[in-house]
Structures are given as structure tokens and as C-alpha cells.
N, C-alpha and C positions, 0 to 999 in steps of 0.2 A: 619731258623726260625720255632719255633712250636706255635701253640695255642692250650689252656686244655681250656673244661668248666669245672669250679668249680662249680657247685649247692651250697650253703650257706645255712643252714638252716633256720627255721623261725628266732630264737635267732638271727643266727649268721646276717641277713641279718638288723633284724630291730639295730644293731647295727654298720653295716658296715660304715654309714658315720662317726663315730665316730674313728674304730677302726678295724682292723683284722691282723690274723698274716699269714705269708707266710712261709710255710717250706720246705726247700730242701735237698730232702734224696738223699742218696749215688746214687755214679755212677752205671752202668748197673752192668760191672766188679767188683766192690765192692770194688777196690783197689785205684783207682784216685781221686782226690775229683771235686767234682761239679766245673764247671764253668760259668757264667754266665755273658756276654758279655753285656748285658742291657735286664730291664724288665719293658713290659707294660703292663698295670693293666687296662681293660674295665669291663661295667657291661651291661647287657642288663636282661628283662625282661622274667619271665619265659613261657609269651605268644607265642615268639619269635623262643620258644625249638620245636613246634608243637604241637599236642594234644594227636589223638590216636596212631601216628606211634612210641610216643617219652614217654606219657605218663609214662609205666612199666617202663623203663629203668631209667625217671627221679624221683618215688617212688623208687625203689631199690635203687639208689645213695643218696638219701636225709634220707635212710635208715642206711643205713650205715656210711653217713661222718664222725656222732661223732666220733666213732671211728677208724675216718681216723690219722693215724700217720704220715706217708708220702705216697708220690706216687713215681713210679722208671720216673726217669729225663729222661733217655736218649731210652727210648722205643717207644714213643708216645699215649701210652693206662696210664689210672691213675690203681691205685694198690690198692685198699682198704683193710684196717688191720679191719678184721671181728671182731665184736664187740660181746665179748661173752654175753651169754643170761642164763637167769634161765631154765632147765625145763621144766618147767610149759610154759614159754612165747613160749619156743620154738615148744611143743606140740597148743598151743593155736594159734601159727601166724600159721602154718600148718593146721591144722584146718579152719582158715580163709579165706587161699588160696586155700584149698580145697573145699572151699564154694563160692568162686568169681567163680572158674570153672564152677560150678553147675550154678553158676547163666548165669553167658555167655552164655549158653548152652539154659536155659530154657526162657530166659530174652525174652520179648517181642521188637515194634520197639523203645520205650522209654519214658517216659513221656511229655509231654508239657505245662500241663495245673496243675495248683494246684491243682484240688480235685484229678487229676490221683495221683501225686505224692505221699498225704494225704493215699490216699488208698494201695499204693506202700510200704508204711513206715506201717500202720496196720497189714500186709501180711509178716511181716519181723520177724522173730524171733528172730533174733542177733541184734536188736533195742538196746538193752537197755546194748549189751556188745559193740556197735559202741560207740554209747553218752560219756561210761568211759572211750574208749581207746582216743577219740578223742577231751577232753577235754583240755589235755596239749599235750606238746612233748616231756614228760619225756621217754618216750619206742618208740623211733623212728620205731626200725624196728617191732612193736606189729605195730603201725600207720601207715607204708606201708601198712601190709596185713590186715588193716582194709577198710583204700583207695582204696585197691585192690577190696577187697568186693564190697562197694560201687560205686563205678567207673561200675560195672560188673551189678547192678540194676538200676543205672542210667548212660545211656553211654551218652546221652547228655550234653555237656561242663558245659551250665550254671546251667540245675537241679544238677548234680551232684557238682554242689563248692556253690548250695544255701542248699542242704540238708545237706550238709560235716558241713558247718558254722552253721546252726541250729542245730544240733545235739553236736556240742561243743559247743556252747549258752551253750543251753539246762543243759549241763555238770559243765559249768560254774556254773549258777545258781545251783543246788547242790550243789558244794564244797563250795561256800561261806556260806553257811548256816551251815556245817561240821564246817569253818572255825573259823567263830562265838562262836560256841558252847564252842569253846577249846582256846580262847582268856583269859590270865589269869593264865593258868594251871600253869605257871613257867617250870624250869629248861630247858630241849632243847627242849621242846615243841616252845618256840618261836622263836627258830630259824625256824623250821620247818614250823611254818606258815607263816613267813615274805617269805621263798623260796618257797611256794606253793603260797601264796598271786602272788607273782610277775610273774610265770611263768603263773596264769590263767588270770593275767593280759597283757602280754606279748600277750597271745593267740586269746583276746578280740580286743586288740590293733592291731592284725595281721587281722583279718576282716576290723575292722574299718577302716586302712588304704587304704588296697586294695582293700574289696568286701563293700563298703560305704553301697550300695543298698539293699546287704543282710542283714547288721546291722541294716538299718531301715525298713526293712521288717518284720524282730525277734522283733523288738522294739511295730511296730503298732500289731502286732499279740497276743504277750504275755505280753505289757507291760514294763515296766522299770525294772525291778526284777534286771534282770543281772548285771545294772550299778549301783541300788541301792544298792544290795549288796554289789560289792566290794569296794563303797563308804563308809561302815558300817564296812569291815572288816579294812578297809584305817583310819576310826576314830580309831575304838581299838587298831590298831599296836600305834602310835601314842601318845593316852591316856596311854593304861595299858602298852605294852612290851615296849617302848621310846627305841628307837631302837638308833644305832649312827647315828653321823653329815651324815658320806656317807650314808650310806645305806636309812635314810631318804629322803636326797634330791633324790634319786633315785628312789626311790617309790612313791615322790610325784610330780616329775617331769613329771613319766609315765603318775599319774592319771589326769594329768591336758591336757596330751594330751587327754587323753580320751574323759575326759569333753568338750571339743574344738569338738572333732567327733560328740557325743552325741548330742552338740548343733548341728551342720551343718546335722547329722539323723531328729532331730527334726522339723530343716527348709524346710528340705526335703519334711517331711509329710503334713506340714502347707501349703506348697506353693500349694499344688493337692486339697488341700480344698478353696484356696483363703485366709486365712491369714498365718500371721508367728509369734510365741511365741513359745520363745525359754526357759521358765520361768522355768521350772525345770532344767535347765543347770546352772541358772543364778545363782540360787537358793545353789547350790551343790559346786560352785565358790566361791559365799558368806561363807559359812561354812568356 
């Protein structure tokens, strides 16, 4: 009997109860074909993997899976089929990683407190190239070694996946604004925005799921911006490009989980003041 951990991506994960595929590549020898006597499928969380001894290893592999093809069966190690890169990304993740080093190296004991942190992110030069890369998960292996980076200025667990989540906010808000702008244009513009629409909603959705806390922490800090956006970019798909039967219900399916978080962020906030109005959730339903 063997057991593989598969790491799932974000995509692949917020869709796994739904659906995933399982592939099995050739024997070690190349010549026999696979066999497989029964298979059992568990899942556990990525808390589970450890932190920092597991960490790099589990960025590298979440780097790479997309362009996993198969893994070799009969060795016990998985095989990843490197996924080729521009260039440019590949000067640029290098780069990245050669700046996580630098920071390991000079990093102090770590942050704990918000204004430490606030001042931590001022002090940062690659600020405002972390926010793009880590907005979506369209360049996984750029979003390792930008993880990497930040992982290395913030080594503590929870600073580091509340500033990770802020800084794709942050990202978010921009692009729906880009997104906005170019609602209308016609020809393959709209497809391009319905697949940007959804992956920076996919990305949004991957907070709100898991890191609840940090969603309503971005929320009382900066405001609604993020969700009103892509509420606004959710009416123009709708109105102007009327996208198909699937693809709609799929878009509107996500946004209504959202709305659902939004509101439980919201109660969140209310309950630490003594009441609960949940009225712009309600409000956004109604539409």
C-alpha cells in the first residue's frame, strides 16, 4: 500500500467537492501498464502539512501542480512535469527568491502587533509587485516565489496569511476597477473579462472561506470597495456581455456565496460593537 499527498490548488480545491480528476501514468519500466487493485481518496487540511519545516516544499508543489501531467506510480516520490515559463517570469521569480534570501538573512524576530506589521509593508520595496502577483493564481510559480518573499518578512504564521490576504484584497480592488472600464468593448474582450471576473472572485472566495477573520479585518479597515466592485463588475457581465445559461449560473452561484460571507464578515464586526446589521449584504441579495 502507498499514500501520495496531492496539494490541490486554490481553483482545484474550492472545486473538489464538486469534482477532480485522478491520473495514472505509466509504470516505472514504461512497458507494463498500471494496476491498481483499489483506491482510497482522503483529504485533510493544509494546517495538518506543518508550517515552517513543510512550508517551501508545500509553495514549490502548489507551484508547480498545474502543470503536473502525471506522477511515476511505482517509485513512491510524485514527478512533476515543469511547467514552462516566459523569460521575463523566470528572471522575475529569481529575483524574488533572491530577495526572500536577503530578507531571511536581515529579517528581524517578526511582527506581532499591527503598527509593527504597517511599518514592515512601508520598508518594502516589492510592495506593489507582491499585490499584482498575488492577486490571482494565474502564474503559480511567479506566486510561490512571491510567498516565498513574504513568508521570509513575515515568518510568523498568522501575520504572514493576514498580510498575503491583504495584499490580494488590495489587488482585487484594482482589477475590478480595470475591469469596469472595459465592460462593453465587444469581440474577445468579454470573454477575457468574464475569466478574470471569476478567477479574482475565486481568489476573494478563497479568504472568505478559510481566513473569515482576515476578510473582516480588510473589510472594517478599507471598507466594502472589494465586494462592491465585483458586485458592479457581476451587474455589467449580466446587463452588457449576457454571457450563457452555464457560465452565468456559475458566476452567480460564486457571487452569492460571497454575499453569504460578506454578511457573516459583517456580523462579525457588529457583534464586537454590541449590535448586528447585516444591511448592505441584504441590500446586494435584493439587487
Amino acid at each position: 500500500r502507498s499514500w501520495y499527498d496531492i496539494p490541490f490548488t486554490v481553483a482545484e480545491s474550492l472545486l473538489a467537492d464538486e469534482e477532480y480528476t485522478i491520473s495514472v501514468g505509466p509504470t516505472s519500466n514504461g512497458s507494463a501498464l498500471p494496476r491498481i487493485d483499489s483506491l482510497e481518496v482522503y483529504g485533510r487540511a493544509k494546517d495538518e502539512f506543518g508550517w515552517k519545516e513543510k512550508m517551501d516544499a508545500v509553495l514549490d508543489m502548489e507551484a508547480c501542480v498545474l502543470g503536473c501531467n502525471s506522477w511515476v506510480a511505482g517509485s513512491g516520490k510524485k514527478c512533476y512535469a515543469t511547467q514552462s515559463m516566459p523569460i521575463q517570469e523566470q528572471v522575475l521569480a529569481d529575483g524574488l527568491k533572491l530577495l526572500s534570501r536577503f530578507y531571511s538573512l536581515c529579517r528581524s524576530q517578526g511582527c506581532s502587533k499591527l503598527e509593527e506589521v504597517k511599518q514592515e509593508l512601508s520598508k518594502l520595496k516589492c510592495k506593489q509587485l507582491l499585490e499584482t502577483i498575488l492577486e490571482s493564481e494565474r502564474e503559480p510559480l511567479l506566486q510561490a516565489a512571491a510567498c516565498h518573499a513574504l513568508q521570509a518578512v513575515f515568518p510568523k504564521r498568522e501575520m504572514y496569511y493576514q498580510v498575503k490576504d491583504t495584499m490580494c484584497l488590495l489587488g482585487v480592488v484594482k482589477s475590478t476597477s480595470m475591469l469596469s472600464s472595459r465592460l462593453g468593448v465587444g469581440g474577445t474582450t468579454a470573454g477575457w473579462i468574464i475569466e478574470e471576473f471569476t478567477a479574482q472572485m475565486r481568489a476573494v472566495s478563497k479568504i472568505a472561506l478559510h481566513c473569515r477573520p482576515n476578510l473582516a479585518t480588510f473589510l472594517e479597515t478599507n471598507g466594502s470597495e472589494v465586494v462592491d466592485g465585483l458586485m458592479q463588475v457581476l451587474w455589467g457581465i449580466l446587463d452588457i456581455e449576457q454571457p450563457d445559461t452555464q457560465t452565468m449560473n456559475n458566476i452567480v452561484m460564486s457571487s452569492v456565496e460571497l454575499i453569504y460571507c460578506y454578511a457573516e464578515c459583517l456580523a462579525l464586526q457588529e457583534k464586537d460593537a454590541g449590535e448586528c446589521s447585516v444591511t448592505p449584504a441584504v441590500s446586494l441579495f435584493k439587487k
